[in-house]
N, CA, C, O and CB atoms as a CASP TS submission, in Angstrom:
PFRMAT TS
TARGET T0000
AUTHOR 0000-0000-0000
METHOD Language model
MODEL 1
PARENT N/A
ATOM      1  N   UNK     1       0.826  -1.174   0.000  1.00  0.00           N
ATOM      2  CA  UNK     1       0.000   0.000   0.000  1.00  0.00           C
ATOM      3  C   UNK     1       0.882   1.254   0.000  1.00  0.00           C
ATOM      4  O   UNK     1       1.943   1.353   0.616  1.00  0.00           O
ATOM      5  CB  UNK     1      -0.946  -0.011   1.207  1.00  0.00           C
ATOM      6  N   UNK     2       0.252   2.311  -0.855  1.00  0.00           N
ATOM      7  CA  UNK     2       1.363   3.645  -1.000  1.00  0.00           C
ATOM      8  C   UNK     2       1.054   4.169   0.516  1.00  0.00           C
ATOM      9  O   UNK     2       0.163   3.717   1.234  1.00  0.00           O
ATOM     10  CB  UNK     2       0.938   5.075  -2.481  1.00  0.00           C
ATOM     11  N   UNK     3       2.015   5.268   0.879  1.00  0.00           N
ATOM     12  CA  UNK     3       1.713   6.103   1.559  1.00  0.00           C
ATOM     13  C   UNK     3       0.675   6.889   1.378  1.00  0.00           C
ATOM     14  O   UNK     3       0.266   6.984   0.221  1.00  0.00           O
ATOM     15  CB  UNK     3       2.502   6.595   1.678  1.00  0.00           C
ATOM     16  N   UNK     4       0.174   7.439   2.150  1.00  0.00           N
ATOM     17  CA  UNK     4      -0.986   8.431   1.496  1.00  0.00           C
ATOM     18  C   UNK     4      -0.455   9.820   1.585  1.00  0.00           C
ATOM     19  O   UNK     4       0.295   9.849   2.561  1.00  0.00           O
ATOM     20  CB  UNK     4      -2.513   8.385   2.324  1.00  0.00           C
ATOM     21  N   UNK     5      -0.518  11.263   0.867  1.00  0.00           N
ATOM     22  CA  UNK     5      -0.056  12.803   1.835  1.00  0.00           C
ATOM     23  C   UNK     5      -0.903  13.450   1.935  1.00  0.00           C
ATOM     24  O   UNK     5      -1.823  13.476   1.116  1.00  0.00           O
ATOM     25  CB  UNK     5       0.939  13.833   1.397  1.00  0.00           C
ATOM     26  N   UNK     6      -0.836  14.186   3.007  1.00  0.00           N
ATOM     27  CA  UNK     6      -1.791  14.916   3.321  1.00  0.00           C
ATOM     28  C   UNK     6      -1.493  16.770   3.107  1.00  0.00           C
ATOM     29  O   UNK     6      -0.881  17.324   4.020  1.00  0.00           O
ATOM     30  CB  UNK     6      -2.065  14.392   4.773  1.00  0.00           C
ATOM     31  N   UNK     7      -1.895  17.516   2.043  1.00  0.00           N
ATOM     32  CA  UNK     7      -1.429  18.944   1.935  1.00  0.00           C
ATOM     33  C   UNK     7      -2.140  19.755   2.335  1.00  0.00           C
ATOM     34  O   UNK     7      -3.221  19.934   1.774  1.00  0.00           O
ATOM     35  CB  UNK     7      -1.163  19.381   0.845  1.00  0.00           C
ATOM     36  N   UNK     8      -1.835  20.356   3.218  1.00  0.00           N
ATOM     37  CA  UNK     8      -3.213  21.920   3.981  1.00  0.00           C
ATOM     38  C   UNK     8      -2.472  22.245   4.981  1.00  0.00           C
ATOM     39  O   UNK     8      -1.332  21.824   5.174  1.00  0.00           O
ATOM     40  CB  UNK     8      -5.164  21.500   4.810  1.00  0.00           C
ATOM     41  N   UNK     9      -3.091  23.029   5.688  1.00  0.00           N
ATOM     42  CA  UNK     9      -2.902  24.171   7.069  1.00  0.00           C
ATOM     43  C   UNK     9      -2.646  23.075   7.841  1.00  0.00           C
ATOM     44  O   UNK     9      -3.189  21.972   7.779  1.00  0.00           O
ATOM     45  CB  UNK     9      -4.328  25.291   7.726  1.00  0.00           C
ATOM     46  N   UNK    10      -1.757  23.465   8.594  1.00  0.00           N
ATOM     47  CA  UNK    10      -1.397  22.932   9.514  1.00  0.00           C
ATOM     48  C   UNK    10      -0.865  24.143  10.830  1.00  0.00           C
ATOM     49  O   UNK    10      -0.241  25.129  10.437  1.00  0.00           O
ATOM     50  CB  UNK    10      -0.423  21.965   8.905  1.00  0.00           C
ATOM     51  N   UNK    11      -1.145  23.996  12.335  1.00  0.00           N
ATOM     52  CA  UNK    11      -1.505  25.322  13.176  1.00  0.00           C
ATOM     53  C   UNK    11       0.194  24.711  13.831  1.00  0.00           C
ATOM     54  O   UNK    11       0.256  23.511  14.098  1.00  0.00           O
ATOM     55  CB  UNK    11      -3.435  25.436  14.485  1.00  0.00           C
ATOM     56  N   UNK    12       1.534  25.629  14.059  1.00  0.00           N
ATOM     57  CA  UNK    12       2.848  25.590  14.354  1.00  0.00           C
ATOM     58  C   UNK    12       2.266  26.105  16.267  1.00  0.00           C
ATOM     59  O   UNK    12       1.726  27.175  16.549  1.00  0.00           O
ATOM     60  CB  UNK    12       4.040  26.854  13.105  1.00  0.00           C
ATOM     61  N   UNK    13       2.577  25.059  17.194  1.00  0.00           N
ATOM     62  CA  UNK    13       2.558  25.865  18.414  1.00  0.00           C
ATOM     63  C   UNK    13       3.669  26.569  18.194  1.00  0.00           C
ATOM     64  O   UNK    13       3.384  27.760  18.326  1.00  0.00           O
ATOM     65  CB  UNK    13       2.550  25.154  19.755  1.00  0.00           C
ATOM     66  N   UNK    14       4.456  26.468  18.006  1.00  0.00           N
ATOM     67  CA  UNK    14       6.118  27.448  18.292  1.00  0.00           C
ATOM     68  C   UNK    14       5.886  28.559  17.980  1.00  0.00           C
ATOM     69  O   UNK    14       5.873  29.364  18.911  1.00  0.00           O
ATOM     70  CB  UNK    14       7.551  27.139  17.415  1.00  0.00           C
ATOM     71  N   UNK    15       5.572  29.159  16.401  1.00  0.00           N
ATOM     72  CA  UNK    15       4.926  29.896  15.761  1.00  0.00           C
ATOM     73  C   UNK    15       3.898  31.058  15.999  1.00  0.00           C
ATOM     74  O   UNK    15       3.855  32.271  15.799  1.00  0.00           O
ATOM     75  CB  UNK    15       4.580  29.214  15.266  1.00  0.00           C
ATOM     76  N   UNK    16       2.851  29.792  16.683  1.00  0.00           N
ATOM     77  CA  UNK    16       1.714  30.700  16.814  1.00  0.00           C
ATOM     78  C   UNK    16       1.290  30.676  15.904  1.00  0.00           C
ATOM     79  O   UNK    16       0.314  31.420  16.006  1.00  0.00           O
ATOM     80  CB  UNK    16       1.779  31.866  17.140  1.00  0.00           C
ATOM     81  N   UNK    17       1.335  30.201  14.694  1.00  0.00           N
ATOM     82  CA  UNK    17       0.340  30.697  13.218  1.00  0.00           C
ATOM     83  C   UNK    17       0.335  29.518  12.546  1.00  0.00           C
ATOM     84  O   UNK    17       1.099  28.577  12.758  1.00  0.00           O
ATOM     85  CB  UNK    17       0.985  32.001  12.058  1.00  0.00           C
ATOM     86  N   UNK    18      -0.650  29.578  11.618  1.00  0.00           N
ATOM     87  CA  UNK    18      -0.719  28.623  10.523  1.00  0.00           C
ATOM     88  C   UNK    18       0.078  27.967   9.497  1.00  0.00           C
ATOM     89  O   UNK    18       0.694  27.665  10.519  1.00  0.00           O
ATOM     90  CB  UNK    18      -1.343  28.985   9.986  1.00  0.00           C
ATOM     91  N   UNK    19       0.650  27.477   8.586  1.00  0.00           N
ATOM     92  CA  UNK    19       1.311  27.249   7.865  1.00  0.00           C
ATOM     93  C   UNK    19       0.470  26.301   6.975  1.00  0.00           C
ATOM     94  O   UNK    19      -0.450  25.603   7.401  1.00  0.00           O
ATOM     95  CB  UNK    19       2.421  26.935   8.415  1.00  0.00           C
ATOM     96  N   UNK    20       0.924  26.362   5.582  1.00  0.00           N
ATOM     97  CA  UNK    20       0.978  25.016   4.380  1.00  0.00           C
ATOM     98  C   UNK    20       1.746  24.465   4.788  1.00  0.00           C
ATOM     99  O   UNK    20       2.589  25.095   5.426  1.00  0.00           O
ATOM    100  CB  UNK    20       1.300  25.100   2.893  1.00  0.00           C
ATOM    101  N   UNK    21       1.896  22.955   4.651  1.00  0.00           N
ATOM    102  CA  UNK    21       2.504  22.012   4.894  1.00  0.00           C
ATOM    103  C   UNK    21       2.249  20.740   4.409  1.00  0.00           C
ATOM    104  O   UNK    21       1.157  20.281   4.745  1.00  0.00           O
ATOM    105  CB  UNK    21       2.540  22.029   5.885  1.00  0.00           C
ATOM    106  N   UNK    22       3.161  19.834   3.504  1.00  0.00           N
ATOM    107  CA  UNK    22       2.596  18.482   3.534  1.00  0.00           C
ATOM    108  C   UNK    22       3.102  16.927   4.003  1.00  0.00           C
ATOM    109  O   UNK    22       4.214  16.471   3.738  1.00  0.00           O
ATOM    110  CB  UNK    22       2.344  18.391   2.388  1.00  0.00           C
ATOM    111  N   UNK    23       2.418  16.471   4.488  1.00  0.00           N
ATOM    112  CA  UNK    23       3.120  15.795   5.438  1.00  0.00           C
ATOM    113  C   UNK    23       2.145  14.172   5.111  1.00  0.00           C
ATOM    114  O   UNK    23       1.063  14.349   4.550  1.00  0.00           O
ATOM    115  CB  UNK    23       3.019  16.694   7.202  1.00  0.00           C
ATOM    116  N   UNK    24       2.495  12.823   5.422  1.00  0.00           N
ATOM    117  CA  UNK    24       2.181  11.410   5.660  1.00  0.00           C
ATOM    118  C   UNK    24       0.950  11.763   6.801  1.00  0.00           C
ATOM    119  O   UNK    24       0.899  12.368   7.871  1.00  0.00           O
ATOM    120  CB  UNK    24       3.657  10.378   6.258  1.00  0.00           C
ATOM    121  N   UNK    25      -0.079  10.964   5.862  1.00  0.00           N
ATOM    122  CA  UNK    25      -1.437  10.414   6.895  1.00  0.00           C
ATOM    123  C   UNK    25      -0.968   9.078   7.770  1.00  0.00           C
ATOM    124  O   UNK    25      -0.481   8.154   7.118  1.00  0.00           O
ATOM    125  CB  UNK    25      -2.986   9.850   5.801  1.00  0.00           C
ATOM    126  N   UNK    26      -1.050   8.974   8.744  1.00  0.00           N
ATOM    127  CA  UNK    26      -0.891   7.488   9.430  1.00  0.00           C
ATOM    128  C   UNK    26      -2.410   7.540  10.534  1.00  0.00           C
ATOM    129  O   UNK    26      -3.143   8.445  10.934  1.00  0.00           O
ATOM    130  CB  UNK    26       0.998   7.325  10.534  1.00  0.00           C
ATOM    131  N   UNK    27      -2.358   6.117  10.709  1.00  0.00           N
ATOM    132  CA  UNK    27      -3.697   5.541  11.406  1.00  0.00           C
ATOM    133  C   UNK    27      -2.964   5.493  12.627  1.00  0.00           C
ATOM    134  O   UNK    27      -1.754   5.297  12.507  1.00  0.00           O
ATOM    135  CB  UNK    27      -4.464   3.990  10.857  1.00  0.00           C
ATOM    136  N   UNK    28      -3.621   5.684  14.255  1.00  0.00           N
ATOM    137  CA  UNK    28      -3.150   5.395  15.603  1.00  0.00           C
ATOM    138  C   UNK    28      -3.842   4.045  15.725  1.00  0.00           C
ATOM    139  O   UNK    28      -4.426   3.383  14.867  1.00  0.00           O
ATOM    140  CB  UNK    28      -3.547   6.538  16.789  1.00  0.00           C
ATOM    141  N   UNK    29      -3.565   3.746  17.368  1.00  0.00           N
ATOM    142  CA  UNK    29      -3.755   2.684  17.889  1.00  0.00           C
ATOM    143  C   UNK    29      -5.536   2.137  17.844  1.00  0.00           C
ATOM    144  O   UNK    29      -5.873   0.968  17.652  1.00  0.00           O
ATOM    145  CB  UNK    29      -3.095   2.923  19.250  1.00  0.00           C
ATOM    146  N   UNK    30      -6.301   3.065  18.025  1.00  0.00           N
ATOM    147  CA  UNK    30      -7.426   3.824  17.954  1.00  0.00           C
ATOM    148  C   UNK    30      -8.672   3.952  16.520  1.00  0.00           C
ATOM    149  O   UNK    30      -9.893   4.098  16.471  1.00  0.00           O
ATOM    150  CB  UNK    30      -6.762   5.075  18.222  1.00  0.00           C
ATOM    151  N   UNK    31      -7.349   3.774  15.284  1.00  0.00           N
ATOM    152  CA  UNK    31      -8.044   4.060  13.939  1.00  0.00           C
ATOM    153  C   UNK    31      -8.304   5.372  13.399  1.00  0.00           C
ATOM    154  O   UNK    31      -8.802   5.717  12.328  1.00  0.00           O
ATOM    155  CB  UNK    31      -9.237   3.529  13.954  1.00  0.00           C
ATOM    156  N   UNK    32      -7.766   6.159  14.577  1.00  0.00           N
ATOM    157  CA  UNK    32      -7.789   7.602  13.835  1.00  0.00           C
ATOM    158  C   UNK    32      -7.027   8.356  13.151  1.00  0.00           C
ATOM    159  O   UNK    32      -6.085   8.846  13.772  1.00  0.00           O
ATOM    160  CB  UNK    32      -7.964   8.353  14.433  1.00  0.00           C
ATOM    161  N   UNK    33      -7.114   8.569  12.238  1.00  0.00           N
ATOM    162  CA  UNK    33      -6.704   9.312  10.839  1.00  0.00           C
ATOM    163  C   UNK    33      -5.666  10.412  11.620  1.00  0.00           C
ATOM    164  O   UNK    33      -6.233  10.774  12.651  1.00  0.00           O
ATOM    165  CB  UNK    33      -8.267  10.171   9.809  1.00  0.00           C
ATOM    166  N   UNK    34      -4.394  11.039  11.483  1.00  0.00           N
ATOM    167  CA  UNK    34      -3.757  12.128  11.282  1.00  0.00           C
ATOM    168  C   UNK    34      -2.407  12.490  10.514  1.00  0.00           C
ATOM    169  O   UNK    34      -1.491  11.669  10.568  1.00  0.00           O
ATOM    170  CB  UNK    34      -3.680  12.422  12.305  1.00  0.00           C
ATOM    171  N   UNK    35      -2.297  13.252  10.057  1.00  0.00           N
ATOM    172  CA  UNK    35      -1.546  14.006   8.930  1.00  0.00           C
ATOM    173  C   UNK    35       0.001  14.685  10.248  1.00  0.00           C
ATOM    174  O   UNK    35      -0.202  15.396  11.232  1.00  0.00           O
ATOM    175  CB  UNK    35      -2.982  15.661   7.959  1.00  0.00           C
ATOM    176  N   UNK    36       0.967  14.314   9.921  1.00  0.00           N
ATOM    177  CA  UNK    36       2.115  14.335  10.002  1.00  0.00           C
ATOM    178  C   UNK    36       3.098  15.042   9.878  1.00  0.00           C
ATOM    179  O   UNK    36       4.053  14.275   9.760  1.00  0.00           O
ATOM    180  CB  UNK    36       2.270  13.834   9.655  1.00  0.00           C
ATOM    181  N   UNK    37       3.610  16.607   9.812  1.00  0.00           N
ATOM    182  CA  UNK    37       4.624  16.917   9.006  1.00  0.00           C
ATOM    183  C   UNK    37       5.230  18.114   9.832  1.00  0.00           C
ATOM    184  O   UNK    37       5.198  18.422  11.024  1.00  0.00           O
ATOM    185  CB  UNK    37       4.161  17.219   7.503  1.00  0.00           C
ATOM    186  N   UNK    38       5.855  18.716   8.587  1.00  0.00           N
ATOM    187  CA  UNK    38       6.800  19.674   9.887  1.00  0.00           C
ATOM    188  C   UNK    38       6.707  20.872   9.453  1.00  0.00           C
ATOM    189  O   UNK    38       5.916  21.061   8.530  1.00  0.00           O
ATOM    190  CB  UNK    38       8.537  19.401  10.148  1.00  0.00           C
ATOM    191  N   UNK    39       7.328  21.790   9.882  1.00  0.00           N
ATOM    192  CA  UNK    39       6.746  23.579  10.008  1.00  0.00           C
ATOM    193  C   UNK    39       7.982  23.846   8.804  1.00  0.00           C
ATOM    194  O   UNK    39       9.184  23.599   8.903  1.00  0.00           O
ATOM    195  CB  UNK    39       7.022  24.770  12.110  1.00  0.00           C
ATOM    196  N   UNK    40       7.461  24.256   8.003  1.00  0.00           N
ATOM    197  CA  UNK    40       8.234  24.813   7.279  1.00  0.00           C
ATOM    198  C   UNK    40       9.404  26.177   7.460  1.00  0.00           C
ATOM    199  O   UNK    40      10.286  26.497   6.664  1.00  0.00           O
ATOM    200  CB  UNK    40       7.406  24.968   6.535  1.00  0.00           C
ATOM    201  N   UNK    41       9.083  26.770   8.685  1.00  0.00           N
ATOM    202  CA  UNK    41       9.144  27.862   9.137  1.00  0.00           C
ATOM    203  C   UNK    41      10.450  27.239  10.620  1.00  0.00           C
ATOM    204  O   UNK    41      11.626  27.591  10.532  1.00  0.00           O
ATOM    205  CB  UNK    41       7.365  28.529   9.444  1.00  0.00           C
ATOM    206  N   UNK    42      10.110  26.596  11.488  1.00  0.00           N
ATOM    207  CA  UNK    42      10.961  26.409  12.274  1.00  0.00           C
ATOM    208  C   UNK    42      11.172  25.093  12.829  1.00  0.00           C
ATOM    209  O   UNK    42      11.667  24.865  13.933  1.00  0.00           O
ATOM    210  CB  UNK    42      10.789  27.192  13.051  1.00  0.00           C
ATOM    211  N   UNK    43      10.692  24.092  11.846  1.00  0.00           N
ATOM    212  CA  UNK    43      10.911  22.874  12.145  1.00  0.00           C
ATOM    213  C   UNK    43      10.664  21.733  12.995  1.00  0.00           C
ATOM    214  O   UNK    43      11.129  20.601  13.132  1.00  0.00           O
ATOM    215  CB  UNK    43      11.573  22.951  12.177  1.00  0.00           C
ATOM    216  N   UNK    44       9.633  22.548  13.589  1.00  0.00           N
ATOM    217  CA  UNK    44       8.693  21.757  14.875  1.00  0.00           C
ATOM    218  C   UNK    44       7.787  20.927  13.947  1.00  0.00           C
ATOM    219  O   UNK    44       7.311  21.236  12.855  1.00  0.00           O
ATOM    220  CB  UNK    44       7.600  22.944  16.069  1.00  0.00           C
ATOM    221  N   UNK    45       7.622  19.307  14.970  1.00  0.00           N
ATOM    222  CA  UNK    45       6.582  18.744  14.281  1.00  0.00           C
ATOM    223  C   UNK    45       5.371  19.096  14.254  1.00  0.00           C
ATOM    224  O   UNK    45       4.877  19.841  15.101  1.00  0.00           O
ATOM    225  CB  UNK    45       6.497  17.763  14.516  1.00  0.00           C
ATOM    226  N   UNK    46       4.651  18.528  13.129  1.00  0.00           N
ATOM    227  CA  UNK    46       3.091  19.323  13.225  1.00  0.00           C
ATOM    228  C   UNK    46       1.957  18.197  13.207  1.00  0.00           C
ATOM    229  O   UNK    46       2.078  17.254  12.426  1.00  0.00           O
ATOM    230  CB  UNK    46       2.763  20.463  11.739  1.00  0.00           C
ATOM    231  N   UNK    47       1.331  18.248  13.693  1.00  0.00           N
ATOM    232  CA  UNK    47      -0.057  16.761  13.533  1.00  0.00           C
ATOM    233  C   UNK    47      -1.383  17.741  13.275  1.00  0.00           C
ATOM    234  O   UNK    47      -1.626  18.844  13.766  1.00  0.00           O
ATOM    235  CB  UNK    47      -0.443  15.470  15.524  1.00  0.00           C
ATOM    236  N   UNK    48      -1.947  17.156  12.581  1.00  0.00           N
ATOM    237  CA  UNK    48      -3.291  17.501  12.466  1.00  0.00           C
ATOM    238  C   UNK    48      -3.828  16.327  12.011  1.00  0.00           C
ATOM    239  O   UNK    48      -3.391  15.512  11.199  1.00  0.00           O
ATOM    240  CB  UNK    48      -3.595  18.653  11.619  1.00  0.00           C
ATOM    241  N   UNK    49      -5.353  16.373  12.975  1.00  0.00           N
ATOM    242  CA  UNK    49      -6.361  15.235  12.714  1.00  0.00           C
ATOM    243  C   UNK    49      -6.816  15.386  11.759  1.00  0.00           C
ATOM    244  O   UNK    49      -6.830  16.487  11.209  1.00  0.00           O
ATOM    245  CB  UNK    49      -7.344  14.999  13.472  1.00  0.00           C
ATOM    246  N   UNK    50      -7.527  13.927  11.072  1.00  0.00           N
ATOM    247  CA  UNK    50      -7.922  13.921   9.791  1.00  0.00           C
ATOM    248  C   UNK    50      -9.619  13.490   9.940  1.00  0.00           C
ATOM    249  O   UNK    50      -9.831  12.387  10.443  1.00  0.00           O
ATOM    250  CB  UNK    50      -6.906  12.850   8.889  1.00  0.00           C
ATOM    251  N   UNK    51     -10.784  14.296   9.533  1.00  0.00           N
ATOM    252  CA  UNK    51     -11.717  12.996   9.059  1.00  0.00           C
ATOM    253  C   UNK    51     -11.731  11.381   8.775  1.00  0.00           C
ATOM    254  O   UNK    51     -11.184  11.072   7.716  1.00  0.00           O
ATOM    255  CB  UNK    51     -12.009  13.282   8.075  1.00  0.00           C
ATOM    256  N   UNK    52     -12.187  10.459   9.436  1.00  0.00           N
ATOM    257  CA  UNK    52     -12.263   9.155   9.056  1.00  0.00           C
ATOM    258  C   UNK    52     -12.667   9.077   7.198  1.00  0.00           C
ATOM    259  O   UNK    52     -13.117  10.050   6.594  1.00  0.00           O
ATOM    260  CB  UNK    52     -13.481   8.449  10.149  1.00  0.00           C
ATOM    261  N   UNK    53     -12.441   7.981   6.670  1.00  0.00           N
ATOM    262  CA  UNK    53     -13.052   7.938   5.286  1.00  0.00           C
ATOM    263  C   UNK    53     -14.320   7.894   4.637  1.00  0.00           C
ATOM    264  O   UNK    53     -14.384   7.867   3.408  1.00  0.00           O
ATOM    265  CB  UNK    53     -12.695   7.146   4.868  1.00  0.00           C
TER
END
């Protein structure tokens, strides 16, 4: 199975602000969907939850 990516807003705590970003969807322990990636801006990781399918 491919990876899946996930491209949109993603909110930087470090930052304080929003960013584009695209980053790997992965499933938790749980089954819940979240998107993966990092701040373009200062390199902190970023998660954002995803809608189920």
């Amino acid at each position: 199975m491919a990876d899946e990516t996930y491209t949109g807003e993603f909110y930087c705590v470090k930052c304080r602000a929003k960013h584009e970003a695209t980053g790997t969807i992965q499933v938790n322990d749980k089954g819940r969907r979240a998107a993966k990636a990092e701040c373009p801006e200062c390199g902190t990781k970023l998660n954002r939850f995803l809608p189920s399918k």
